[in-house]
N, C-alpha and C positions, 0 to 999 in steps of 0.2 A: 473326606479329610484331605489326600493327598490333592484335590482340587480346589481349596478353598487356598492348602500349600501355596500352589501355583497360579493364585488370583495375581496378586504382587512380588515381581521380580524385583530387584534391590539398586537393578541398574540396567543400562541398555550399550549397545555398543556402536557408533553411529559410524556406519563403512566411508563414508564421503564418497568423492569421485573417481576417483582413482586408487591404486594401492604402488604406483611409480611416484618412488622418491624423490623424479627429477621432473614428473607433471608437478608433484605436490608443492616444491619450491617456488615453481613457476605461478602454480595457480596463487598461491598467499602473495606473491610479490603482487601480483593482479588485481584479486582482490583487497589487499591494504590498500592499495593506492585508488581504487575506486570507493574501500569505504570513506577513507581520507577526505574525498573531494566530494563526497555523499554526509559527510558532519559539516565540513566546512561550507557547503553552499549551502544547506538546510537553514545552517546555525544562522549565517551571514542573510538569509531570506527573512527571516524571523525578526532579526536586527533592524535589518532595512526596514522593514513593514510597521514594527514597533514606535521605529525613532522618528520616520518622517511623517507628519501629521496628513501630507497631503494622500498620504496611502492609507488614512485609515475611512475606509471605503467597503462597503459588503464585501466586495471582489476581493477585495488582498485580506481581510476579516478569514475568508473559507480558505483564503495561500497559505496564509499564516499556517491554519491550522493542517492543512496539505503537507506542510512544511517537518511541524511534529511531528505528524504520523510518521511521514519517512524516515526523521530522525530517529523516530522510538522504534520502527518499523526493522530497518537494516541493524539497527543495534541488537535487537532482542536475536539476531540468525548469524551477522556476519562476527564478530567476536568468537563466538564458540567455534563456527569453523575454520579461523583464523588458528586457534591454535591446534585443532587436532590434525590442518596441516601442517605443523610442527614438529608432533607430538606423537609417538608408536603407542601411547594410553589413550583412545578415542570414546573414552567410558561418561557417560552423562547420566548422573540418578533417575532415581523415576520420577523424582516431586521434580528435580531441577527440568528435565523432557516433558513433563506436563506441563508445568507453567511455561514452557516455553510454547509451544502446542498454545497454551491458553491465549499467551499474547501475539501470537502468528494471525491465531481466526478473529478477534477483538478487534487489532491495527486492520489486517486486512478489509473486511466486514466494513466498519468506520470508514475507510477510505471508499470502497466501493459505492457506500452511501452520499460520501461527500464528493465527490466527484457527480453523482448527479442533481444535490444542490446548489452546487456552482453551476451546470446546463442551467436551471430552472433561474439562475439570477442574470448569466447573461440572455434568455428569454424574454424574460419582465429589462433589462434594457435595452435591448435591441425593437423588440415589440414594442414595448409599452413604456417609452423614455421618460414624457412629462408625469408618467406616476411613479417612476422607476423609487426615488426619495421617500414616498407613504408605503409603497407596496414592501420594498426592502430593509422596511426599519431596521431598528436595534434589535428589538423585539422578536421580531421574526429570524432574524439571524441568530441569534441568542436562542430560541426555540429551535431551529432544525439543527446546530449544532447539539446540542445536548440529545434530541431525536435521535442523529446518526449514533452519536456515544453509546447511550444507551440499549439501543440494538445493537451494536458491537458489543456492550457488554453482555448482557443475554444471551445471544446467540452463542458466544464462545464458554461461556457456565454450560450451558444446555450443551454445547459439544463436547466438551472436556468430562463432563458429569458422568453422561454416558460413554464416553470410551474407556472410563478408570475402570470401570465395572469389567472391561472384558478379560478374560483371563489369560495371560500368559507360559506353557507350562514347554512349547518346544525349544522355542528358542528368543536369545534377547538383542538380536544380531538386525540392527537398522540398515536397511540398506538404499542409506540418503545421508546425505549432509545434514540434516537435521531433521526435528521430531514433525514429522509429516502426518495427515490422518492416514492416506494410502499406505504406506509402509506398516505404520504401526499396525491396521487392520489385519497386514500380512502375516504377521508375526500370531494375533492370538490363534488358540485353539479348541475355541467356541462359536458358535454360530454369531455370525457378524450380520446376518442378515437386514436384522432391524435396525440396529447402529448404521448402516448405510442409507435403507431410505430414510432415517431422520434427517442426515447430512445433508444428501441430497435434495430434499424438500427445504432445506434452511436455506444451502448456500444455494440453491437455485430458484427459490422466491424473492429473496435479496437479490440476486442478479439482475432477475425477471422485472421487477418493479422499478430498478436502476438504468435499467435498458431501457425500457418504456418511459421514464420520465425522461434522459437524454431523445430518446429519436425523437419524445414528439415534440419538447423544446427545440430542438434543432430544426424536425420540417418546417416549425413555426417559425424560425429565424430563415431559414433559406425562402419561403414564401413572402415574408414582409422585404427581404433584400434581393429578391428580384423585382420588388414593386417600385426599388429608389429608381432615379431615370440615370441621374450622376457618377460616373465611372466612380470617380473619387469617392463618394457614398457608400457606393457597393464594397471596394475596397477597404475602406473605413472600417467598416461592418464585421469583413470577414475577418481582418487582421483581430480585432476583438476577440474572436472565437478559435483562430488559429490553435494557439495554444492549450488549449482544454481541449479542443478534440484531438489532437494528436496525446495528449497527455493520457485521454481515455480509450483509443485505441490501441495503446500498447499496452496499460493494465488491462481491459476487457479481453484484448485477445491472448494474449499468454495465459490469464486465469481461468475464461471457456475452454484452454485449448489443453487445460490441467487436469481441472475439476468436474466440467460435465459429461461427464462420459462414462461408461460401467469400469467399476476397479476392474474387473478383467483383462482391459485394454491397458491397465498401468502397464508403463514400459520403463526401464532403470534410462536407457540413454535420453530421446527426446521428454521423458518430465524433468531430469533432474536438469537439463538444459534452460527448459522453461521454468524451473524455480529457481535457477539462477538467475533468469532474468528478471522475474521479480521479485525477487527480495533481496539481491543486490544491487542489480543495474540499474534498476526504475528508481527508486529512492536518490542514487545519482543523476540520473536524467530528467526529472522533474522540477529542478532548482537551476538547471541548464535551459532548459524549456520554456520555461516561465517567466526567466532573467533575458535569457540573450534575445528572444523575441519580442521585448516587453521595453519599448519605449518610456516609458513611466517609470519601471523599473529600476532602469538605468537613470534617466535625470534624476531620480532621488539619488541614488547613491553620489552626482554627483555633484549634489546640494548637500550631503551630505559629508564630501569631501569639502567644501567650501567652507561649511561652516568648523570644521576639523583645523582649516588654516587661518578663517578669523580668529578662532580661540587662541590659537599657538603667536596671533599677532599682536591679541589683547596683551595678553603675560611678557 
């Protein structure tokens, strides 16, 4: 009886980063202004991609939705810790700590997925250009989106499912900025055994299939673009892909450098570092990334601005 008691605790206490008052100031001023500029460039990607016709294209089709994620992405983490560096009450229920939990591994997951179907599209254009139009229908776009969704959604059921189950009876004291699986793990005081290699088998078969569809789109782009002879070709080529691989090597690597590894080796200082960096940072820098290297980008927006001044010329 007293263990079934202590299946559900009624709330959790979430430590954040610090417990100095004058880190804590400094950290909120930091991260408001990075969520700030992580709504407003997401919001304003979405826009742009939305309103100018010439960007409705496969490519900006998987931005777009790049775009979301990060917006639902940082929202679902950075708000809550936005006020409990405020706030001396840093108390978060258990439904409100699991659905957060739920939308951490769902966003995450989904992005991890879509980030290697964008590899696989600039693959099919770099490779294979004159089919690029049949190969990347609507169709198919519309299909591995909803693909990636759906295994985000899954995945994160099938996580959250199992970790409601574990029982909590020492303590309810997080010691993260937000509802992590590692932390949470720490806390119960029942064999977690299995609840880890399910995790581990999930979030490391989705990586593994991720990784694998990027490298081998990419050796296949780096192999057809050492066959152009024209500097300018090559050039061409790689500015294309620029931005998506830098955009995947800083979510792959912070998230390997999180996640695959025995809970054992959790550590409070370099994870909680690397979860700031992605799930606040990268959601900011991805709309940065994408924009400021992005030729096309940019001339929409400032066709966009043009036709903002013909309207205002009309009236």
């Amino acid at each position: 009886m007293d263990r079934r008691n202590n299946t559900h605790v009624s709330d959790f206490i979430l430590m954040g980063l610090t417990e100095s008052e004058e880190i804590q100031l400094v950290l909120f001023i930091i991260f408001f202004i990075i969520y700030l500029i992580s709504v407003l460039g997401n919001t304003g990607m979405i826009l742009i991609i939305h309103l100018d016709l010439q960007l409705h294209t496969p490519m900006y089709f998987f931005l777009s939705h790049l775009s979301f994620l990060d917006l639902t992405y940082s929202t679902a983490i950075t708000p809550k810790t936005l006020q409990n560096l405020l706030t001396s009450m840093k108390h978060i229920s258990y439904i409100s700590c699991f659905i957060q939990m739920y939308f951490f591994i769902f966003l995450g997951t989904t992005e991890c997925l879509l980030l290697s179907s964008m590899a696989y599209d600039r693959y099919v254009a770099i490779c294979n250009p004159l089919h690029y139009p049949v190969v990347m229908s609507k169709r198919l776009c519309c299909s591995l989106i909803f693909g990636v969704y759906f295994i985000g959604f899954t995945e994160s059921i099938a996580n959250v499912l199992f970790m409601s189950r574990l029982d909590f009876c020492d303590s309810n004291v997080i010691h993260h900025f937000f509802c992590d699986t590692s932390p949470i793990l720490d806390l119960s005081c029942t064999d977690t055994h299995g609840v880890e290699i399910m995790i581990f088998i999930l979030a490391g078969s989705t990586l593994m299939v991720s990784l694998i569809t990027i490298s081998v789109s990419y050796l296949s782009i780096l192999a057809t673009v050492l066959k152009i002879t024209s500097t300018s070709g090559k050039r061409k080529a790689f500015s294309t892909c620029a931005s998506h691989l830098l955009g995947v090597t800083i979510f792959y690597g912070t998230t390997i450098f999180t996640y695959l590894k025995p809970r054992k080796s959790y550590t409070l200082g370099k994870d909680q570092v690397a979860s700031v960096f992605y799930t606040i940072v990268i959601p900011m820098l991805n709309p940065l990334i994408y924009s400021l290297r992005n030729k096309e980008v940019k001339n929409a927006l400032i066709r966009l601005r043009q036709k903002r001044q013909d309207f205002r010329q009309l009236k």
